[in-house]
N, C-alpha and C positions, 0 to 999 in steps of 0.2 A: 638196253638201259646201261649207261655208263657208272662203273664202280662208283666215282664220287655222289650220282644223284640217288644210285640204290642206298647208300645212305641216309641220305637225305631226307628219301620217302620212306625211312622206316615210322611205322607208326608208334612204336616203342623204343626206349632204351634200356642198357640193362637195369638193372635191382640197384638202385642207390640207398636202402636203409641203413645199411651199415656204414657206408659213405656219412650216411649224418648222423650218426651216432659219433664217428668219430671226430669229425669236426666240432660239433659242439663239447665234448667232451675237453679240446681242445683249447674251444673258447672260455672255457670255466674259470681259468686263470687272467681273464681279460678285469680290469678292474669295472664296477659297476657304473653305470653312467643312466642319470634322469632321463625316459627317453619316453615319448608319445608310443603309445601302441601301435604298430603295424596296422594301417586300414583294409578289412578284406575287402575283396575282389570280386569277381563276379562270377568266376568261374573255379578257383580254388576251393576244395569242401575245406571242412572242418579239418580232416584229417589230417590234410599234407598232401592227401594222396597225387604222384607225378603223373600217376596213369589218369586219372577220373579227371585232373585241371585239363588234359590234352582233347579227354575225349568232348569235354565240355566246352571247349573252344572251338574243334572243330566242327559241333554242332551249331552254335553261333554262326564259323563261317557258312553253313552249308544254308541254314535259315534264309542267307542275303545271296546267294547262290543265282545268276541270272543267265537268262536262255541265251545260249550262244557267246556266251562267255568262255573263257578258255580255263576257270577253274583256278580256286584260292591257292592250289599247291600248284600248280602247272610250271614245271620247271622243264628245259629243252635235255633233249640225250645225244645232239647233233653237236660236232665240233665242226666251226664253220671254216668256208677256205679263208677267209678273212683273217683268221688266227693261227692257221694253221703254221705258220712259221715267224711267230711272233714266243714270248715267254708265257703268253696263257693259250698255248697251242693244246691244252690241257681242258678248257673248263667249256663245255656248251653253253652255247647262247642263241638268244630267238633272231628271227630274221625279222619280227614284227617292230622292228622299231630304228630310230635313225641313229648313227656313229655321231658325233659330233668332231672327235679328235684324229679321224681318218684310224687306223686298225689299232694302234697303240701309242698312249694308253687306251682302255677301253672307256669312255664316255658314251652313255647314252640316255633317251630317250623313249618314248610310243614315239609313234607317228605323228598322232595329233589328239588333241583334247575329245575328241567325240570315243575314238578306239577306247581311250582311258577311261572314262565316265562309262561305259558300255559294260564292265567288268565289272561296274556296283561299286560298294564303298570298299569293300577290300580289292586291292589290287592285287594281280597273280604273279610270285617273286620275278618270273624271267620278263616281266616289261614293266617292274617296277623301276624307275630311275637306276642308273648307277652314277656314282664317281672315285675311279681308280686315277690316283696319283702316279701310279706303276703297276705292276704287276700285279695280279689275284697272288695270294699267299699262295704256295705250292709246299706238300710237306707238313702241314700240320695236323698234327694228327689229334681226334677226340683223348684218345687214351694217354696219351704223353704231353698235351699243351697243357701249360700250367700258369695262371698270374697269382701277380703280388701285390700285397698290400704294404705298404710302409711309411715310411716319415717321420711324421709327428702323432706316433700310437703309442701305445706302450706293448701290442701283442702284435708284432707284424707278421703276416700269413702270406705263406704260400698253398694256393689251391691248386687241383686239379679239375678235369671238365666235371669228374664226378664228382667230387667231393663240392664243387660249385652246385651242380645241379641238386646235388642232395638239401641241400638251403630250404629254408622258407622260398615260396617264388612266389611272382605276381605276373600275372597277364591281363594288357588293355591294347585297345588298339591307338596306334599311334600313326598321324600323317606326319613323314620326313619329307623336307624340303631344300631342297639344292638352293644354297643361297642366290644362284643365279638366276635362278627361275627369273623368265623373261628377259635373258639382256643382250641376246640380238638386237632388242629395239635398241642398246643403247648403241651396240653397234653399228648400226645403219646411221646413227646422226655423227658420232663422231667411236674410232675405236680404242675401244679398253685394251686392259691384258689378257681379256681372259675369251675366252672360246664360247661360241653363238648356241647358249642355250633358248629356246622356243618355250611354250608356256607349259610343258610337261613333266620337267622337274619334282616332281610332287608324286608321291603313292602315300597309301596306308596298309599296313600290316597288324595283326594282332601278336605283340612282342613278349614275350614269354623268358624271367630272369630271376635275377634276385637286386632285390633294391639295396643300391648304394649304400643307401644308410643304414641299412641292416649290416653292413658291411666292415661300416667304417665302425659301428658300436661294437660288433663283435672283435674288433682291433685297439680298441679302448683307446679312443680318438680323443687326441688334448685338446677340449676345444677352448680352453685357454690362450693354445699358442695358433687354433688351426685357422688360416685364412682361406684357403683356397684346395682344390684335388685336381690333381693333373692326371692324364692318360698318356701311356705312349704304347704303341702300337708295334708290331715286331720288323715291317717291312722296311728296309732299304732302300731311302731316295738318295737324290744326290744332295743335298742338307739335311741330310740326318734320317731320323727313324721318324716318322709323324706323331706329332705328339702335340697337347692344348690345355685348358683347364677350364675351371667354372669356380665360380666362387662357394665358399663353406655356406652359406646362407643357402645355396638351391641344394649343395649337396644333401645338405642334414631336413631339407625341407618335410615333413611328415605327408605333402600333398601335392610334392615336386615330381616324386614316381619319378627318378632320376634310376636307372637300371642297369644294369651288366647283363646282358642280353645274351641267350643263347639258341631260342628258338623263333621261327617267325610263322606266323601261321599254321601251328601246332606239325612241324617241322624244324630238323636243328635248320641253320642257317647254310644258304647256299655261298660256295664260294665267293661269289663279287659281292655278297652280302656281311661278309667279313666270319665267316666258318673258321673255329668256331665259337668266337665270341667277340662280341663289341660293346658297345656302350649308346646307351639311348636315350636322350634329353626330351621330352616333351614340350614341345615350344618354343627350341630352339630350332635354328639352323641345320643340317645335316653336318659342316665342314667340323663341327665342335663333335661327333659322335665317332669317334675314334674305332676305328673296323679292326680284325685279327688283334685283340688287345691283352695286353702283356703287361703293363705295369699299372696300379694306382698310387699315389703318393701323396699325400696329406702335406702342404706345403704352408708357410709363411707369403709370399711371394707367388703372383702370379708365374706359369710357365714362362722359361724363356729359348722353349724351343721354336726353330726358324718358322714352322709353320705357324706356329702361335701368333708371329707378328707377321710375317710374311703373305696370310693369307685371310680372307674372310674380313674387310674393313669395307666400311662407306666416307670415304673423302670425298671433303667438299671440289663441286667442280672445276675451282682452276687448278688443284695438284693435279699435275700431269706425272709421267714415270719421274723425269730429273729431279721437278722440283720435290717429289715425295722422296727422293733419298738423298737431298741437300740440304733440304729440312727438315727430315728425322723424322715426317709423317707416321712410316709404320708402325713408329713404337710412341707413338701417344693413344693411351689405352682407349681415350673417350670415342676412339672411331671405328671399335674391334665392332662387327655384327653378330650378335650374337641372339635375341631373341627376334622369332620371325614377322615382319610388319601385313598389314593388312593387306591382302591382296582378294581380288577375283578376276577370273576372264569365261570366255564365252566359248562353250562345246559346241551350239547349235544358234544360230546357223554355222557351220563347221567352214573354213578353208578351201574355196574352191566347189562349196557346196551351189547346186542350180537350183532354180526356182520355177517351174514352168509359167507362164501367166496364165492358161486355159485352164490350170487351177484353181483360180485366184476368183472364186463364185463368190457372192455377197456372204454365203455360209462359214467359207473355209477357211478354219483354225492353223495355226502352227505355233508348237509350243519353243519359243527362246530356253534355252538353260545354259547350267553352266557350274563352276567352283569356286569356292571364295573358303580364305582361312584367315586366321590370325594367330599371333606368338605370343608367349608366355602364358599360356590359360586362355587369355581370354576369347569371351565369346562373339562370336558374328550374329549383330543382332539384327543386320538388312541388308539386304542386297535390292538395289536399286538398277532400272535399266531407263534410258532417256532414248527420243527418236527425234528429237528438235535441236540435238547439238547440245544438249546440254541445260538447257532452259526451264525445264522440267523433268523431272524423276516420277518413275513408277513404281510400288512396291512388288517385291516380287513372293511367292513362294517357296520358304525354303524350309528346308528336311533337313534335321539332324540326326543321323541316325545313331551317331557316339552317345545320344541317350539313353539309348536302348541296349548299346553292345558294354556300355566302359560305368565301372564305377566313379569314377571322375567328376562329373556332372555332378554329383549326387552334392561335391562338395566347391560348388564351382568350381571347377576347372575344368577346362573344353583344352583339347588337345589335337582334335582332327578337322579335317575337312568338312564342309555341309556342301546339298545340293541344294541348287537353286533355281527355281520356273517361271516363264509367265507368259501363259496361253495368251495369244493375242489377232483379233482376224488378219489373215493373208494381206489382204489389201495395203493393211498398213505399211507393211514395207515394201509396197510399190510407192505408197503418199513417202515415205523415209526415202527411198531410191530419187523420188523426184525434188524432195528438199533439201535437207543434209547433206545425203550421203552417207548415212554412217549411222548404226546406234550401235549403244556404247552400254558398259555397265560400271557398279563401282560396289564397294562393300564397307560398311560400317561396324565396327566393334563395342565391346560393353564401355568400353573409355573414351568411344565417340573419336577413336582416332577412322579416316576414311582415308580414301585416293584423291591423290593430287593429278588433276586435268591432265595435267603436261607432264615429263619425263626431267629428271633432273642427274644429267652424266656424272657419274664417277669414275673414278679411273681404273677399277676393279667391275665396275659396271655390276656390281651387286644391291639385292633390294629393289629391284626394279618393279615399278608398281600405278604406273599411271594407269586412268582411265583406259577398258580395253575395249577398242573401237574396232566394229566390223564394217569394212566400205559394204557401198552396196550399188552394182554397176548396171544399169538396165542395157541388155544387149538381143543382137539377133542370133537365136541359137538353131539346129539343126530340126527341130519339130517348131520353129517360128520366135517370139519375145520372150524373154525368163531376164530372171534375177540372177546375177552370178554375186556370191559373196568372198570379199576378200580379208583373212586375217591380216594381222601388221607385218608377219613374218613368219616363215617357216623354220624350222629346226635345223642348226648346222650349215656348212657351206653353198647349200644348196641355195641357187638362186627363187625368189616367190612372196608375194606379200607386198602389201601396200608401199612398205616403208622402205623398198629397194633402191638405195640409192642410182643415179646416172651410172651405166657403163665405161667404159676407156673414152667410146667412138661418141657419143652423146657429149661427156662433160669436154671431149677438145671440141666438138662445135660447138658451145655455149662459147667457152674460151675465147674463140676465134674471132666470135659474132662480138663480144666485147672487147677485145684486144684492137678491133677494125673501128671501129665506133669512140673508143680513145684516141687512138691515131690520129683520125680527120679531126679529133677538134685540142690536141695538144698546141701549147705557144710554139710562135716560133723562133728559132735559136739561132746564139751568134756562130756562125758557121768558125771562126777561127779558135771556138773553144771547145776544149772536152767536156761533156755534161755526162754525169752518171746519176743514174736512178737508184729512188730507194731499196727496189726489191738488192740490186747487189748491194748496196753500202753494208744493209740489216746483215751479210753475211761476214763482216771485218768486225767481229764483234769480241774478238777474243787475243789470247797472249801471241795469238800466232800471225794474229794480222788484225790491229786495230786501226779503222780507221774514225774521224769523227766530223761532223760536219759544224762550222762556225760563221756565223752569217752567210749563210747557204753558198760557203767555198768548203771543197769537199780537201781534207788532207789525211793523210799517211803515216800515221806518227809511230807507228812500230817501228822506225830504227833506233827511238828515244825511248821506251820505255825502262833499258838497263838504265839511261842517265837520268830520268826524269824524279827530281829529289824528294816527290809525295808519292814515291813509287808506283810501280807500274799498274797497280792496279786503281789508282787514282784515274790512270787514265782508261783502263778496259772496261769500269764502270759505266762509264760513257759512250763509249767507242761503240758504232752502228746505231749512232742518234745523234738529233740536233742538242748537242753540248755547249750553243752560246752563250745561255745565262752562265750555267755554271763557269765558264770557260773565263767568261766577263768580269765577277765573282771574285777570283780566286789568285789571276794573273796582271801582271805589270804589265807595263806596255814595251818592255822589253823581252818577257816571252810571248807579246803578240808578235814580236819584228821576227821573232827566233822560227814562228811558227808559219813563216813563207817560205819554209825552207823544207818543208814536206805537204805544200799544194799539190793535185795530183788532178784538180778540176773543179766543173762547178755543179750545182745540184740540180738534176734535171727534175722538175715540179710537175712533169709532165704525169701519163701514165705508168703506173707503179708506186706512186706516191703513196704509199701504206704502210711508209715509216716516220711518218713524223705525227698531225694530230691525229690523223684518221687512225691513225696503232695506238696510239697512246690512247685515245679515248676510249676506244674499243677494249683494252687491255685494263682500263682501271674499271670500265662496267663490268667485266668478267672478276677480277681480281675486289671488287665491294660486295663482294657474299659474304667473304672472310676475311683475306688478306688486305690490310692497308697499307706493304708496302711497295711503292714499284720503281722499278729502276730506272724508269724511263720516266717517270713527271713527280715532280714533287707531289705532297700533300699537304694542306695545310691542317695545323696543328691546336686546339685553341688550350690554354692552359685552365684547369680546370680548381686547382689547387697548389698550394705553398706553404713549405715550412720551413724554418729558419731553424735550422741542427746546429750552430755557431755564428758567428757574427761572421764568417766568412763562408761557411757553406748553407747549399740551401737544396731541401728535396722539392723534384716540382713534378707536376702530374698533369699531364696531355691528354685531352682525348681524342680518341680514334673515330675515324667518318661518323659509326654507329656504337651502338653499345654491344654487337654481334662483333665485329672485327676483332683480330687478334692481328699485332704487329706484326709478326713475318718474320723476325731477326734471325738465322742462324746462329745460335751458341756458341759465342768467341767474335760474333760477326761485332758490325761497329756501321752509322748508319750517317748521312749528315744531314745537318742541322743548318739552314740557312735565314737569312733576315736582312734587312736595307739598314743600313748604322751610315748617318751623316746625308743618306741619299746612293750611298753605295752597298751593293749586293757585299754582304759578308759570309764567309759557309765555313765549317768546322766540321769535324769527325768527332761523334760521341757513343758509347753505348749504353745503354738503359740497364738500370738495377731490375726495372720486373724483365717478365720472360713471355714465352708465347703462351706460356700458364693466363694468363694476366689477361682476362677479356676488355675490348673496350678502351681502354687506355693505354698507358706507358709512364715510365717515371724513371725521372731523372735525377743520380745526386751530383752537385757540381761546387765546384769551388769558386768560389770569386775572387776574382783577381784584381783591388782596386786602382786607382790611379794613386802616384804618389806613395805604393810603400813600398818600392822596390827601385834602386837608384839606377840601374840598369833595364827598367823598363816604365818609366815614372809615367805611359800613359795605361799602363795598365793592362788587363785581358780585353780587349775590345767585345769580342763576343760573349764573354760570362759574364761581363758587366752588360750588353746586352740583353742577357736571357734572366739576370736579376729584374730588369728594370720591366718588364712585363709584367701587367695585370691581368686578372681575373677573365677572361676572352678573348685576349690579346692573342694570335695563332705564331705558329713557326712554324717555317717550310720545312718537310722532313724526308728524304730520299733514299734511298738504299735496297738492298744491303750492299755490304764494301768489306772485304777481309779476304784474308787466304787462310783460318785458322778457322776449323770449326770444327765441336766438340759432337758427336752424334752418340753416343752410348755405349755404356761398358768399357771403354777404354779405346774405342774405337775413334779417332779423329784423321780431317783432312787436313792435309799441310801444304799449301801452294797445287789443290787438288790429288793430291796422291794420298791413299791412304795409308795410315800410320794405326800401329796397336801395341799404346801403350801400360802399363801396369805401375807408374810413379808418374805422377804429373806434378813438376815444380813449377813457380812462378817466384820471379822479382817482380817487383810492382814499387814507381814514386808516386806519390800524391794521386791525382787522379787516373794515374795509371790504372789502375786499381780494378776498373769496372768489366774491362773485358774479362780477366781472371774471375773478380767476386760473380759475374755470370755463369763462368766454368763451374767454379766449385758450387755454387746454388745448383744446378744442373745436376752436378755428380752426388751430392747429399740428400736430394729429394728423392732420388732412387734406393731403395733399402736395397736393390740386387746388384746394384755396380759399388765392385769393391774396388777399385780402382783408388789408389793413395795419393793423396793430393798436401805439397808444401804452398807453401806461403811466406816468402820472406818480403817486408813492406818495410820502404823508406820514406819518411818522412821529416819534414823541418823542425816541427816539435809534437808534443802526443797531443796539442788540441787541435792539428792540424789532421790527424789520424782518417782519414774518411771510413765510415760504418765499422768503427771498432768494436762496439758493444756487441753485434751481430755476429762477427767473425770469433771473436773472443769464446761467444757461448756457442760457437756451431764446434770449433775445437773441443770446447768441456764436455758435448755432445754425441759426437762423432768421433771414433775412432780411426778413422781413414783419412780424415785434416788436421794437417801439424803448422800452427800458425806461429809465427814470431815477425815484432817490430824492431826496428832502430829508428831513432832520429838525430838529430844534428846537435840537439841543445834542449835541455831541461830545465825549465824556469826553476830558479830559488824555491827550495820548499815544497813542492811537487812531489807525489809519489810515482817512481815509474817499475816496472817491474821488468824492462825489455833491454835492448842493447841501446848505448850511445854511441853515435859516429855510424863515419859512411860504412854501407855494405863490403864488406872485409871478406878473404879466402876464409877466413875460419867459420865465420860465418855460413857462409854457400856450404862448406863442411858441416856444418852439427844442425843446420836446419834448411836442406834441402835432400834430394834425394841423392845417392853415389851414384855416378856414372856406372851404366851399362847397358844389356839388354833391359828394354823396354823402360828406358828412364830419358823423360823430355824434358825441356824448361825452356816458358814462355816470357819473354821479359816485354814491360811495359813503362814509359816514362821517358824524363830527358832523355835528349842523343848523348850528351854525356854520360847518363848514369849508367845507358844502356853499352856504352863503349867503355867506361872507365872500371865500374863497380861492377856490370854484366857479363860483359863476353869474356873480359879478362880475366877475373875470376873462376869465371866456369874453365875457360879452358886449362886453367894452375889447375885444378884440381881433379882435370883429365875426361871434361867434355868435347867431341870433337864436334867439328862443323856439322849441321846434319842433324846433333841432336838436342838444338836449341835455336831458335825462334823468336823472331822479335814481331810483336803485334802490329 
């Protein structure tokens, strides 16, 4: 037996009484705080006593104890060769179960749902689940590891393992859940980022600690100021130390059983279990139960460590990798995972499991089973199995055994796994074999939440939880006909399972067989012209080769984009799509003549054609789950609301396809906005004052520009006078996004794609310049944890001219990290103004923008003159260089 597991299996520790004599002793000076009593447990006496809680759990485990199981403590003493010249060349491990991550890190699994279920409800530490980010801790020792408590306490502690275990403690059992559980399946339909967990992710142990909240009381927690407790763990990734949080409401919950964990199965914790202490949530997720743990910290402010946001999310299915880090996905709280959703699947019939049919007498039984759980508490109150596809459900039998082992129940709340049966004669899944194909099961919770039929992809591929379907293949086997049953997928790289996608050699003959079958029936061409297809145009789509197609003549315009005067990204917007309307829209008929001067062919309609409707359509039914906006077709927009802020401005309010959508805009982005004015397409560049915050709609504030009061433009804004003159249902086409500036968090922003990290963000802003800023700064204010210092210098004609003053004005009196100031041109008679008169001025950009230097930017928006006369030249007097300012 290896040093670490002799440990391990010790069935004592030393004498902690004086250990809690003197921590409490310690806690005496903690101020007093109103607090519910500690609920007992089931297995702690009266006493405290650590020995008598230990021996009274392992009596429990030993009660649920089943033949031919490998035993509640059953940990390996074998260092395998697999490890052997990796960083946990150190810790033994079973052979009983699959790698997923190849040797390191270590990821694993059982083999399969039947091995797991076969061990009873407590699972045996060495084939319980793992997930190592890196290395097992190496080095830590019981007698020298010590955490802390701090933040927002007024007694912050540092304990050691003893002085921890000397605590009040509570022990229940607990099922942990890898939030992956099951997302090979999503794998197989299209791939995530994350690595082919099979349906085994899941064990339960009996977790033995001290409750959080006993914790944080003895630390005399403000819960005045306390929002939230973070964990950070001691290892070394390459982002940091791993670390999360959970909000003050589950922390301090009296029936949350939220734990600082240091024994599992009346054993300290084995290495890949996080030896010797972690943190244990009931009903949530595993990625939130922070392993080798080292700090607590009562916080304000959710975590902003990388893993926090980084890891553990359900995005909706068209964020793919780009678009979740162009548009800020990870760090929109609403899509962290963190309480475990409903799931069940099926042990029996197992993977590859045979059927004989000389079996199969009018008598012969075979029992289905299998596991189902649910997250936060709640209970699984059915598990249902169907043998018709779905059309009908069966109830099943199901066994909780968590009512018997855990005090929990007592107060609703379910924390573990159930099993689930349903004897049923043989025959039937021959009548299923020759119908279907497949039964299937599903599970229901006390909130009536269930499984969804179908699988719905994320891009983390977590939460995975459809209906879990077993084929069922009638074949000839080596003693004559049988049943072979197929799961959806097997565990890890390993090929097997229904849900296998085509090989290399398979999907080139599909290919081929359709590539030949396009050919013989494509038009036919004028032999004296170049034709190119969609598949390459789709790939001219960017700064480095745009090309665009306009009345299906295919051109080349990236020699023009340095000259092109709506900048280059007017046109990369477009580029690798049919750009005629807007092209139509927007241009003379002298940059139509300009524009046969980078023809390069004509558009071949033929096969490949899967970038004009057949993509775009395709792309906006993927893209109406959530996102309404696409770059490639407009949408139409119907107005759904109007206010009139001045006799020349007005807020208006769009709605989006559904009341589910969210706009899409990247922060800083700008979008356009197009409509037929006289009979002719008109298109503009606008950005909305809501955000992606904003479900369902979008809102615009704009200025009107009439005919007639301006001698130098006497017909007026044609498109704001446009978009006044819309009523109540009236739509606008809406496109986008379109910018090179966008603000992603904390100070982090891209600029012409490259990213930038700044700590001073100034803006100039004229008249409606105003919007892509007041987005920024909305953006940066709404977050209490980005301190990032945002100016505001805004010119306008006169203060009634001011767009969203009253807003800006109290976000400054508000916020200390936005420093607002106005000028305008002219102050009617009699008028109170409190701001500067006249154009934006050096002294000005001086006393209310930021100094030039490291980490100080400035964004300007408004006339070409303002931006040349009052902006660049300005900045650069007072010693901005090229580089560190930006025009919208």
């Amino acid at each position: 037996m290896s040093p670490v597991n002799a440990e391990l299996r010790s069935d004592s520790i030393m004498s902690v009484e004086m250990e809690r004599s003197k921590v409490q002793d310690n806690a005496k000076s903690a101020p007093k705080v109103l607090a519910v009593p500690s609920i007992p447990d089931n297995y702690t006496p009266a006493s405290g006593s650590v020995e008598e809680a230990r021996k009274n759990v392992i009596a429990t485990l030993q009660s649920d104890l089943r033949a031919g199981g490998l035993g509640f403590q059953h940990v390996e003493t074998e260092i395998l060769p697999e490890d052997v010249n990796t960083p946990d060349k150190w810790v033994p491990r079973s052979k009983l179960i699959t790698r997923l991550t190849g040797k390191h890190p270590f990821n694993m699994e059982p083999t399969n749902i039947e091995t797991l279920l076969n061990q009873g409800f407590f699972t045996p530490p060495s084939i319980h689940y793992i997930r190592n980010h890196g290395a097992a801790m190496e080095g830590l020792q019981w007698d020298t590891h010590e955490i802390t408590v701090a933040g927002l306490v007024s007694n912050p502690m540092t304990l050691s393992m003893n002085e921890l275990a000397s605590l009040p403690s509570v022990s229940l059992p607990v099922t942990l859940v890898c939030a992956g559980n099951r997302r090979k399946e999503q794998n197989m339909t299209k791939q995530t980022i994350g690595f082919s967990w099979g349906p085994c992710a899941v064990g339960t142990h009996i977790w033995t600690g001290v409750r959080l909240r006993d914790l944080l009381l003895m630390a005399g927690i403000d819960m005045s100021r306390a929002k939230h407790v973070e964990f950070i763990g001691t290892e070394d990734l390459p982002n940091g130390k791993y670390g999360t949080s959970i909000p003050i409401s589950l922390a301090m919950d009296a029936f949350g059983e939220v734990m600082i964990a240091y024994e599992n199965n009346g054993m300290r914790l084995t290495p890949d279990h996080g030896f010797p202490v972690r943190v244990i949530i009931p009903g949530w997720i595993g990625g939130r139960m922070v392993k080798w743990l080292k700090e607590i910290n009562v916080t304000e402010e959710p975590s902003d460590n990388y893993y926090h946001f980084f890891d553990n999310r359900i995005m909706p299915p068209h964020v793919d990798a780009e678009l979740a880090k162009k548009e800020g996905w990870w760090y929109k709280p609403e899509y962290l995972f963190n309480e475990l959703n409903i799931q069940s699947a099926m042990a029996n019939p197992n993977h590859d499991e045979r059927l004989d049919l000389r079996s199969m007498t009018p008598d012969a039984e075979y029992t289905i089973r299998g596991y189902a759980y649910s997250g936060g508490g709640r209970k699984v109150t059915r598990v249902e199995v169907s043998f018709d596809g779905g059309k009908t459900w069966e109830l099943t039998e199901v066994d909780r055994p968590e009512e018997r082992f855990s005090h929990t129940t007592k107060y609703g709340r379910y924390y573990c796994w159930v099993f689930w049966s349903l004897k049923i004669k043989s025959l039937r899944l021959l009548e299923t074999a020759m119908g279907p194909g497949e039964v299937m099961c599903r599970a229901w919770d006390e909130s009536n939440n269930t499984q969804p039929a179908n699988l719905t992809w994320n891009l983390m591929g977590m939460g995975n939880n459809p209906h879990f379907r077993v084929k069922i293949h009638p074949e000839s086997g080596p003693n004559g006909a049988q049943l072979r049953f197929e799961h959806p997928t097997v565990a890890g790289p390993a090929k097997g399972g229904w849900m296998n996608p085509l090989n290399a050699d398979e999907l080139a003959e599909v290919n081929a067989k359709l590539a030949a079958a396009a050919i013989a029936a494509a038009p036919k061409k004028d032999p004296t012209k170049k034709y190119i297809k969609w598949d390459e145009i789709k790939k001219h789509d960017n700064d480095d080769s745009a090309w665009i197609v306009v009345h299906n003549k295919v051109y080349d315009c990236t020699p023009f984009l340095k000259d092109h005067p709506g900048g280059a990204a007017s046109i990369t917007m477009n580029a690798g799509m049919d750009s005629t309307e807007d092209f139509d829209a927007i241009h003379s008929s002298k940059a139509q003549k300009m524009l046969e001067d980078y023809y390069i062919g004509e558009l071949d309609e033929g096969y490949g054609d899967d970038g004009s409707e057949a993509a775009a359509s395709s792309g906006v039914e993927e893209a109406e789950v959530l996102i309404a906006l696409n770059p490639r077709q407009k949408i139409a927009c119907p107005l759904i609301e109007r206010e009139e802020l001045t006799y020349n401005t007005r807020r208006l309010k769009f709605a989006l396809p559904t009341k589910d959508h969210i706009l899409g805009l990247p922060v800083g982005y700008h979008m356009m906005l197009s409509g037929k004015v006289d009979g002719k397409m008109v298109m503009r560049a606008y950005t909305p004052t809501s955000t992606n915050d904003n479900v369902g709609y979008f809102e615009l504030v704009i200025k009107v520009y009439f005919k007639n009061e301006h001698p130098k433009f006497p017909n007026g804004g044609i498109f704001s006078q446009y978009l006044d003159s819309l009523k109540i249902g009236d739509t606008v086409d809406v496109k986008g996004p379109l910018g090179h500036f966008e603000y992603e968090r904390m100070g982090h922003v891209q600029i012409h794609g490259k990213p930038h990290e700044v700590k001073k963000l100034g803006f100039i802003c004229g008249g409606t310049g105003i919007t892509p800023a007041y987005q920024v700064i909305k953006q940066v204010l709404k977050d209490q944890s980005d301190n990032t210092e945002v100016f505001l210098l805004f010119a306008n004609q006169s203060p009634s001219d001011v767009l969203l003053f009253d807003e800006l004005k109290s976000w400054a009196e508000k916020h200390k990290n936005f420093h607002f100031w106005c000028t305008v041109d002219r102050v009617p008679e009699g008028e109170k103004w409190d701001y500067s008169v006249g154009f934006v001025t050096e002294e000005m950009v001086r006393e209310h923008l930021p100094a030039p230097g490291a980490g100080a930017f400035v964004g300007m928006c408004g006339p070409p003159a303002m931006i040349k006369f009052a902006g660049v030249s300005n900045l650069e007097k007072v010693g901005f260089k090229e580089g560190e300012y930006f025009c919208f």
